[in-house]
Each structure stands twice: as structure tokens, then as C-alpha cells.
N, C-alpha and C positions, 0 to 999 in steps of 0.2 A: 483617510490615513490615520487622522488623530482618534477616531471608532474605533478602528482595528489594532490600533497601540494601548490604548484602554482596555477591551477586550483581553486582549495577551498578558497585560500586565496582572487582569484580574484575575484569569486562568493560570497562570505561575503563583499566584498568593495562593488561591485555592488550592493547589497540588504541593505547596509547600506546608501551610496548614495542617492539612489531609496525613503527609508524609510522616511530620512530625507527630500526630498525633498517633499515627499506626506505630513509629516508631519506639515512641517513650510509653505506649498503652503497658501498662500493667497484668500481664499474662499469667495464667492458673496453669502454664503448660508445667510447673516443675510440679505439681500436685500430682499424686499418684490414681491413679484410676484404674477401673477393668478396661481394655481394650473394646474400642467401640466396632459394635458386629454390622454396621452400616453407618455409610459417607450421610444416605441421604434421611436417617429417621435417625441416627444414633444407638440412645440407650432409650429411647422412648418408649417403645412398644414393649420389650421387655418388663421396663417399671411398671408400666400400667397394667400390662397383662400377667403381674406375679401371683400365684397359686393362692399365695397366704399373703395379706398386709402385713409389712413388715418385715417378712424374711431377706428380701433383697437389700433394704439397709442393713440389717444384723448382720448378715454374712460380710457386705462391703465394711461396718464396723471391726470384724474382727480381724479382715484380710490389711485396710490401709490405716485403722485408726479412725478419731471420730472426723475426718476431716479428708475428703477424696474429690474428684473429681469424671466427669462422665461426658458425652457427646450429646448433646439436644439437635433437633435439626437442621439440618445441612452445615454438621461441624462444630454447630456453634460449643462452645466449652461452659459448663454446669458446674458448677460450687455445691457440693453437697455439704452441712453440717451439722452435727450432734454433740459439740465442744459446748460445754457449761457457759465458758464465759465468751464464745463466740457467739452465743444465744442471747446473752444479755446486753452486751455490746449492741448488735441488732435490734433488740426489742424492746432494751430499757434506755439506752445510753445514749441511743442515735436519734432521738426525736422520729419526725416522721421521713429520716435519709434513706429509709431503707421501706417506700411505697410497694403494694402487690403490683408486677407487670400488668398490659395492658389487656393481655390473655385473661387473667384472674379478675380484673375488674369486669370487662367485657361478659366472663357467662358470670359473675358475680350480680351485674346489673341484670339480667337476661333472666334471671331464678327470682331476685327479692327486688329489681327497680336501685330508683338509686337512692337507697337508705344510707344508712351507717355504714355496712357492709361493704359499699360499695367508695363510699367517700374517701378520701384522702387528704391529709395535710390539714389547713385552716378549715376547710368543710368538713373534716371529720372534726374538729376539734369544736364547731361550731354546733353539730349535732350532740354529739356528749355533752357538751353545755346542759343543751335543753334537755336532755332526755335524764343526765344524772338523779335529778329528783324523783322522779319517779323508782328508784333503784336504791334509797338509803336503808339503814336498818327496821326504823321504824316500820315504811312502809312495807317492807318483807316480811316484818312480823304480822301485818294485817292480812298477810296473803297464807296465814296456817289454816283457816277455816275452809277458806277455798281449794288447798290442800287435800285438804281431809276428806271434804264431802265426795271429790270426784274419786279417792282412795278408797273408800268404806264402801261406792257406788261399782269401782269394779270387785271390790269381794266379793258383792252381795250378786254380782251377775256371775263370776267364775262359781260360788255355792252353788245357783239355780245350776248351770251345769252339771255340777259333780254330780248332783243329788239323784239327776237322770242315769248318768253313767252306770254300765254294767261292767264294764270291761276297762282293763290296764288302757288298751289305747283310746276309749273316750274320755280315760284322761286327762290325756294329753291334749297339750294348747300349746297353741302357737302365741306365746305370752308377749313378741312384738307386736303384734296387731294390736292387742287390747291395750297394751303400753301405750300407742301410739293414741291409738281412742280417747286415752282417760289424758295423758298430756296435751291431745289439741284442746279437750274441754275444759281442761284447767287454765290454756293459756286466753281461750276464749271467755272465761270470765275473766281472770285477773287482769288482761290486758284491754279487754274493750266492755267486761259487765253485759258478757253476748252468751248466751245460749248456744253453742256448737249441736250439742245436742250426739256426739259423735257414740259414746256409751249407749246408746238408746235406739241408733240409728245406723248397720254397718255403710248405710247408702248416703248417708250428709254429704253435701255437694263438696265442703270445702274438705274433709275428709278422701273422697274419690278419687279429687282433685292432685292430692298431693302423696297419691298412694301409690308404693314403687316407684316415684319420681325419678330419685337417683339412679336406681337399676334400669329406669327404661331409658335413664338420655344418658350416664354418663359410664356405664359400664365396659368396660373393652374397650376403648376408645379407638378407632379406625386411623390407620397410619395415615388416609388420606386427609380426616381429620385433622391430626397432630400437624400434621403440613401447614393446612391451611390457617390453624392457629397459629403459628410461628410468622403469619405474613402481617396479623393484626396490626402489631407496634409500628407497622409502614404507613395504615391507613387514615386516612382523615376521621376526623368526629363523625360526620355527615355519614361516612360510608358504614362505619361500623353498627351505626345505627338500621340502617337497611339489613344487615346479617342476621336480625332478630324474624325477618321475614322469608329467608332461605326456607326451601323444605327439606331440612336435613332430620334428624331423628332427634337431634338435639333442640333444634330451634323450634318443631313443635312439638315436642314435648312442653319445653318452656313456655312455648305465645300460651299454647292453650291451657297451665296450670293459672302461669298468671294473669291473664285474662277473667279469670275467675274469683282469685283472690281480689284481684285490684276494685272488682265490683265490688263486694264483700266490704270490703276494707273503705272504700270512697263513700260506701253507704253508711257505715259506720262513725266514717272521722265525720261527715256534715252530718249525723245528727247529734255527736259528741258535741262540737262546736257549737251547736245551735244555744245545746241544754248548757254548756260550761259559760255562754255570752249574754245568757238571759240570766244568769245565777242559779238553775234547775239543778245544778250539780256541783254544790258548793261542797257537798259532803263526800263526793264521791271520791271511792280511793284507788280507779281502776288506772291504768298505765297509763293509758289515753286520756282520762279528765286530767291527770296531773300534768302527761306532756304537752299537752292544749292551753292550759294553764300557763307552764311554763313559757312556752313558747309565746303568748300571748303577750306577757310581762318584758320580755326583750326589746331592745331597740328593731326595731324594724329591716333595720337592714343585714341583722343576725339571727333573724326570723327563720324556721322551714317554710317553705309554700307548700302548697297544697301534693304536689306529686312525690315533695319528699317526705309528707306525714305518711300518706298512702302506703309508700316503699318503708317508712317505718313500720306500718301495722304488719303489712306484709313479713317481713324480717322476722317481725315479734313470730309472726303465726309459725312461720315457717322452723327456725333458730329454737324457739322456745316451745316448740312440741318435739321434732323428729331426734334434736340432738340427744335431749334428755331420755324421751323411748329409748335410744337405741345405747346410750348408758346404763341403763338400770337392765334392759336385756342383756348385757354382756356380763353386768354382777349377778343376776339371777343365775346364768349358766356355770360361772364359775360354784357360785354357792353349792350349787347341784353336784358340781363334781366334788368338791369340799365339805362335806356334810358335818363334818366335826366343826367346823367356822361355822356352819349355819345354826348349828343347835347349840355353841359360843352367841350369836348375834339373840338368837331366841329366849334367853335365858337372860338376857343384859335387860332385852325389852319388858321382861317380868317383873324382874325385880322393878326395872323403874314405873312399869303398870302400879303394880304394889304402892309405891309412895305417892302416885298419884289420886288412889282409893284412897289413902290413910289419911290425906289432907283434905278430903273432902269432893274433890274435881274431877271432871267425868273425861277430860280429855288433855293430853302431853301439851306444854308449851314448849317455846323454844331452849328455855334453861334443862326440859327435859331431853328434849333431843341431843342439846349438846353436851349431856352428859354420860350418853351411848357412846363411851371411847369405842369400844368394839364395833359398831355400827357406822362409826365415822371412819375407824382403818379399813375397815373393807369399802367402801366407798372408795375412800382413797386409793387402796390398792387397782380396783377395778379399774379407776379412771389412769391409772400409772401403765396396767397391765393391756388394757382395750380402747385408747386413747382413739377415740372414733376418727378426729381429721389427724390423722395421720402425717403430715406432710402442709407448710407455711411457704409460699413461693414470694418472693423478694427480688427485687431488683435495686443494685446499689444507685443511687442518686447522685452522686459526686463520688470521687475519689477515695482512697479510707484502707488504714491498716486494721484487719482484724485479729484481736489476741484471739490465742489458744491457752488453754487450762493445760491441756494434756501436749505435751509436744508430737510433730508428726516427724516420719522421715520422707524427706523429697525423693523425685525421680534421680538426682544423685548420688544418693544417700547423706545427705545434709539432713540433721536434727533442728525442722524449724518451729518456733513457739509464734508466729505471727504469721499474717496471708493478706500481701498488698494487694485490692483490688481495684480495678478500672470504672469508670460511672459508667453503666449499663451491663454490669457483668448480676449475671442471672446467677440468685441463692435459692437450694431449696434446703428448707432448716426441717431436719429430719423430726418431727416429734415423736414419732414412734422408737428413732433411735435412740435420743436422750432419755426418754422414759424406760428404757434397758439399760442404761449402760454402766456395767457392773461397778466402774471408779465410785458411782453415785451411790446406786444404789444397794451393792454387796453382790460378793459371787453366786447369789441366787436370785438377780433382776431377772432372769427368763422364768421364774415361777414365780404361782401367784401363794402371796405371804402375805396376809391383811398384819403380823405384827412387826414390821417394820416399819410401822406406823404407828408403835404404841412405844417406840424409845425414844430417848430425845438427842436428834441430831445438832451436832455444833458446825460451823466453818462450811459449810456449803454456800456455795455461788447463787446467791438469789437470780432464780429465770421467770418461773411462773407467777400468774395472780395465788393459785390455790396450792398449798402441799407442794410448794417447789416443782410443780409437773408445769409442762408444756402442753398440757390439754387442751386448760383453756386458752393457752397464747398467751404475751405478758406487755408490759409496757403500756402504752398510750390508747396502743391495740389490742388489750386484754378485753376478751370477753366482760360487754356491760352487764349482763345477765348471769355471771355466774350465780352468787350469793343466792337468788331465786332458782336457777337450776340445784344447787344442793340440798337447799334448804326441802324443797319441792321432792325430789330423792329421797332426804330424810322419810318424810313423812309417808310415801308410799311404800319406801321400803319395808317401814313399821307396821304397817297395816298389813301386808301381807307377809309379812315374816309372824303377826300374831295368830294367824287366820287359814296359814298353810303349808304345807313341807314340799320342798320343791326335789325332785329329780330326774337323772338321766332316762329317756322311754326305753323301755326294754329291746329295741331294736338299735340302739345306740346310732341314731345317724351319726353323720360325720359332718359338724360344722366347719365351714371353711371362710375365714375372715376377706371377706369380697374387695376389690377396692373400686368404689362406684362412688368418687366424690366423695363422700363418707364411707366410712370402713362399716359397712354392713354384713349382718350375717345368713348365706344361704348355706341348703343343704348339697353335700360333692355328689352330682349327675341330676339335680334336680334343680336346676336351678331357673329353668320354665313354672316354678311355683313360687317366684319372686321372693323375695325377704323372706326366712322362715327361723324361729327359733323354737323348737318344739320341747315344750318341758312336760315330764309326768306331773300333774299336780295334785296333790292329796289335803283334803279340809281337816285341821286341827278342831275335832271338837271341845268345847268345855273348856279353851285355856284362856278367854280373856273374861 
């Protein structure tokens, strides 16, 4: 008897608990939204299946303001935002309150292991520790030479092309591939002092390996998919970890990329460690001698092990080749269409050629680079305008009012400047929509204007690490790698803005901003020819 009064008594707290909590939950329903077109997918399949990245936030930007809401699955209610200082609140102001859901860590782990990427909280905070050094200035300036040579190496391969070519459409190049070439060989020196060898080789295993990745696992994403991602956050550890061995499209895609990396990469870190614990590599300045270094120096029990150095090389490899390709692809194509900018960018890099002969020196440093204002607005521009991750998924961690910059109107029509939300209420922080949004950036954010970036802005909301963008994400969770992705951009941009005039192929495809995990570019009805960005290219002779 006294069991069964126990029992009851526990099961009335329980349902009182429960009640209350449902009761006082903090509800997104006065938030205005489009009408969700399905109970049991939402708005999911539409988001993911949009024509153009980005246009589905823009349009929902100009219908409810930067601040709406949408249907995820089975009802659940979705926080969308593009508010300046709802962005910063999130990613500067909240510490780590506002972790990726279990969905985003899950194929986060599943692509790169469990590096940085993947960490959260005191483990990410514990990995940037170690890894910060490797990423100071100094060090990035030692990485101009390696720069360079992988830049000068694909000029001299696109010349041997040209040189054959008869005809307009030989060419044309598909200028992502070799982008992608020349930054995995870049990132394979500077981050492990490895020969990729990828410029040299279209068939390199780690190259092969990570070729079309996005397009083949993450493109279109199947509503039955979307389902069964939404059940993640129920699972155990244990279980989620088994999901890596489903044979779904995604999961091998992923076993069998990283499987290949991780060899790579494990082969890698033990002979790094070998040579940085015998002293063999005292001088060495590649990412890996220094994070091995660093790591080494730490207390022990702030230490990476060995699976999460691995899942760092991985990251590097992955992070620090395809994002940057597919940046510099998207300012290439602009340039192309822009041709007065590009023969602007061409003309900046002369003159500073010029001062570089006149001093004596056979090649730009950093004080050169950074004094290519024109070459750094377009940059900027590109990364504002082609903001490759598109889209930051969040999940609130406690409780929390979020300000608004811009105020919205409720489903009542109440003018609200704040949005109370509940611990587990799912954000996605639109990057693509704050990188448009005219309050910011003037009533020409939907075109590409590299001189908006040559004025000087006052009173703006600091969001991003770089140029106030949300590209690279900001806060605690800013991109460790930017400073080397730009830096890295400079330098290629240079080289092939000295060396070539780029334009539209006389058949004009039609690019279409894909959304495949990363905003990639294919051509509309061919997109059984994976990635493509195809640029006429023509060799500048006699100008450096």
C-alpha cells in the first residue's frame, strides 16, 4: 500500500512539474510566419529544396521583418533571425548558451570527427586554447610563401591550357575544381608540411575523396531524412553513434570520405609527434608542429587525445580548402560579370607591382596586400554577397529575452523590440539574410558593390569576426581560420588577377546558388556534372 501511495504521489509531482512547465513555456506562436504547407515536415523541405540560396529568407525578410517564424517537424515552432543585435546577443553576448542542436553536431561529427567543429562549451573552449597559436599574426605571415607558390603553380597550369586552346570554349574552365586543387595543396602544406600534391594529380586520393561531398550527401535532403533527424535529440550517445553505419547516402558518403582522411591525417599527426618530441621539428612552422607543441605544454588533463588531434587535421583539411575554393569561385564570377571592378582590382595590383620593383623585391608582402583597398572591398563584397554557409542552427540552452534592432509586428499587431524564448527552442540565424539587409547595408544590399566597402561606417552593431559579415560567424564560435582564409584569398586573388582576365563563356549558363550544406555553385539542368563554375579565361600577356 505504502508502494502504491509513493508511486502516485511521484506521478502527481511529475504531471504537476510537466504541466507547469508546458504552461509558463515561452511560446514563438505571436511571431509571424508563412503558413506551414505540412503538420508532418513543416517548412523543411521547401527551405532546403529553394531554387536559389537565399531567396526564401529574402522574400520572408521583406514579408515579416528580420524576425519570423516557420514549422520544423512535426509542428515543432523554428525561430528564424537576421536582427543585428539579435545576432550578437547569440554569438557574442551569450557565451556558449546558445550550442549547435544535436542534429548539427551529429553530421558535424560524422564529416570532420570530433574536432573543434564539433565541440561545444569548455571542449570547445579547451580546443581553441591549444589550437589559438597556431593562428597568430606572425604565424600567418610565414604562410605568404606557401601562398604563393601553390598560386603561381595554378597560373602556370591554366597558361599550359590556354596555350593549347583554339577555340572560346577551350577556354573555359571550370575555375572551382582547380580552386579547390590549389587550396587543398595549400592547406596540406601549411597545416601538416605534406605534399597533397592535388595541382599535379586530378586523381590524389585525399582530393577524390572530398570531391562533390556536399552535392552527393547533403543536397535535397529527403523528407524522410529530415524525419529521422528531428528524432536525434531523443537518442542516447551509444545510439547516435551507430547512425554513422546506416546505409543511407549520407552516412556513406561520410564513413567512406572520412575513413580516408582519418588515415591521412593519423599518419600524419604520429609522425608530427614523433619529430616535434625528439626536437626534429623545433623550427617547424606548420599548424600541426605548433598545435602538437602546444598541446604538448598543457596540463594534461586540458590536453587533445589523439582522436581529437586526428578530427583536428581533418577540419583543417576539409574547412581550410573547400570553404575558401568555393569563396574565391563566387568573387571570380562576380568579377566576370563586373568587368569595370575587375580592371579597378587590376590596375590597384600594378601600381602596387610598381612599388614593389622599385624597392628592390621580387614579391608583395603583407603591408602590400593590405594596401589593395580595392582588392580587399571586393573580397569583402563577395563574402557579404555569396556567403557560402548560409544558415547557423542554434538551440537556446536556458531560458532568455532576445533584443531586436529593428522592431517587428506580432500576429496581433503589437510592435515588439524583444522575443522571449524557452530552453530548447530551435534558432536558425539567417546569414545569408543579415548579409542583405538593406537597414545595414544600404538600399543596394541585393547587388554586388565592392565600394561600400571603401567608406567608413560609424554605429553599427558589431556581429562578425571580419567586415561586420556573418560569414564567418562571430563570437566565441568565430571562425579560427579566418585571418588565413583571407589572407590565402589575397594572395590568389593577386596572382590571377595579374595573369588573366576572367569572363562570362559565350553560352552564358545559368548559375544557380545550390543549397548542399554549403552554398555551392551548379549549372540549371545540369547538375549530374556536380559543382561547376565555368569561366572564359583569357592569359594577360606582358603585364607583370
Amino acid at each position: 500500500m505504502d508502494q502504491v501511495l509513493v508511486a502516485y504521489v511521484l506521478f502527481v509531482a511529475v504531471a504537476v512539474v510537466l504541466t507547469h512547465r508546458y504552461v509558463n513555456r515561452r511560446s514563438i506562436r505571436h511571431i509571424r510566419g508563412p503558413p506551414s504547407p505540412s503538420w508532418l515536415y513543416g517548412h523543411t523541405i521547401s527551405q532546403s529544396h529553394e531554387d536559389q540560396v537565399g531567396d526564401y529568407d529574402f522574400a520572408r525578410i521583406k514579408e515579416f521583418g528580420t524576425a519570423w517564424r516557420t514549422k520544423g517537424c512535426w509542428g515543432r515552432d523554428v525561430l528564424h533571425l537576421a536582427d543585428a543585435k539579435a545576432l550578437q546577443h547569440i554569438f557574442h553576448k551569450s557565451g556558449y548558451h546558445y550550442p549547435k542542436p544535436v542534429e548539427s553536431r551529429q553530421l558535424t561529427r560524422q564529416i570532420t570527427g570530433e574536432g573543434i567543429l564539433h565541440a561545444e562549451g569548455q571542449d570547445h573552449a579547451r580546443h581553441r586554447k591549444i589550437m589559438n597559436p597556431a593562428f597568430t599574426a606572425s604565424q600567418l605571415r610565414s604562410f605568404i610563401p606557401v601562398f604563393r607558390r601553390s598560386a603561381v603553380k595554378l597560373s602556370e597550369k591554366w597558361k599550359q591550357i590556354l596555350q593549347s586552346a583554339n577555340s572560346g570554349s577551350e577556354r573555359t574552365i571550370n575555375v572551382q575544381s582547380w580552386l579547390a586543387r590549389t587550396t587543398l595543396d595549400v592547406i596540406g602544406e601549411a597545416a601538416f608540411d605534406y605534399d597533397c600534391g592535388a595541382l599535379d594529380d586530378s586523381k590524389n586520393e585525399v582530393m577524390a575523396a572530398y570531391h562533390n561531398m556536399f552535392a552527393d550527401s547533403l543536397l535535397f535532403t529527403s523528407g524522410a531524412t529530415m524525419l529521422f533527424r528531428s528524432t536525434w535529440k531523443f537518442l542516447p550517445e551509444i545510439v547516435l553513434r551507430c547512425i554513422d553505419y546506416l546505409p543511407t547516402r549520407e552516412s556513406t558518403r561520410f564513413r567512406r570520405t572520412v575513413k580516408i582522411i582519418n588515415r591521412v591525417s593519423a599518419e600524419l599527426v604520429a609522425e608530427k609527434t614523433e619529430s616535434c618530441l625528439s626536437g626534429k621539428a623545433d623550427n617547424k612552422k606548420d599548424i600541426m608542429s605548433i598545435l602538437i607543441k602546444a598541446n604538448a605544454s598543457e596540463d594534461p588533463r586540458s590536453r587533445l587525445n589523439m582522436k581529437e588531434m586526428i578530427a583536428q587535421m581533418g577540419t583543417f583539411l576539409l574547412a581550410g580548402h573547400e570553404t575558401t575554393a568555393s569563396s574565391m569561385t563566387w568573387l571570380l564570377w562576380e568579377l566576370s560579370k563586373h568587368p569595370e571592378w575587375q580592371d579597378k582590382l587590376r590596375e590597384e595590383i600594378g601600381c602596387i607591382r610598381d612599388r614593389v620593383t622599385t624597392r628592390g623585391d621580387s614579391d608583395f608582402s603583407v603591408a602590400d596586400y593590405d594596401a589593395m583597398a580595392n582588392v580587399i572591398a571586393a573580397m569583402k563584397e563577395s563574402l557579404r554577397f555569396h556567403g557560402i554557409v548560409h544558415m547557423l542552427v542554434r538551440v537556446a540552452e536556458r531560458e532568455d529575452v532576445i533584443p531586436l534592432s529593428q522592431p517587428i509586428v506580432s500576429t496581433t499587431g503589437e510592435l515588439i523590440s524583444e522575443i522571449p524564448v524557452s530552453k530548447g527552442q530551435y534558432i536558425n540565424a539567417s546569414v545569408c539574410g543579415y548579409n542583405r539587409l538593406k537597414e545595414v547595408w544600404g538600399d543596394d544590399a541585393h547587388e554586388f558593390n565592392p565600394a561600400r566597402f571603401l567608406e567608413t561606417k560609424t554605429g553599427q552593431i558589431t556581429v562578425g569576426v571580419f567586415a561586420n559579415l556573418m560569414t564567418f560567424s562571430g563570437g566565441l564560435r568565430g571562425c579560427i581560420g579566418w585571418r588565413f582564409s583571407i589572407l590565402e584569398m589575397q594572395a590568389i586573388l593577386v596572382e590571377l588577377l595579374e595573369n588573366f582576365k576572367f569572363a562570362i563563356p559565350e553560352d552564358k549558363p545559368e548559375i544557380q546558388r545550390v543549397p548542399a550544406g554549403l552554398m555551392v555553385p551548379m549549372i540549371r539542368n545540369k547538375m549530374n556534372l556536380g559543382v561547376q563554375m565555368p569561366l572564359e579565361v583569357t592569359a594577360i600577356s606582358g603585364f607583370t
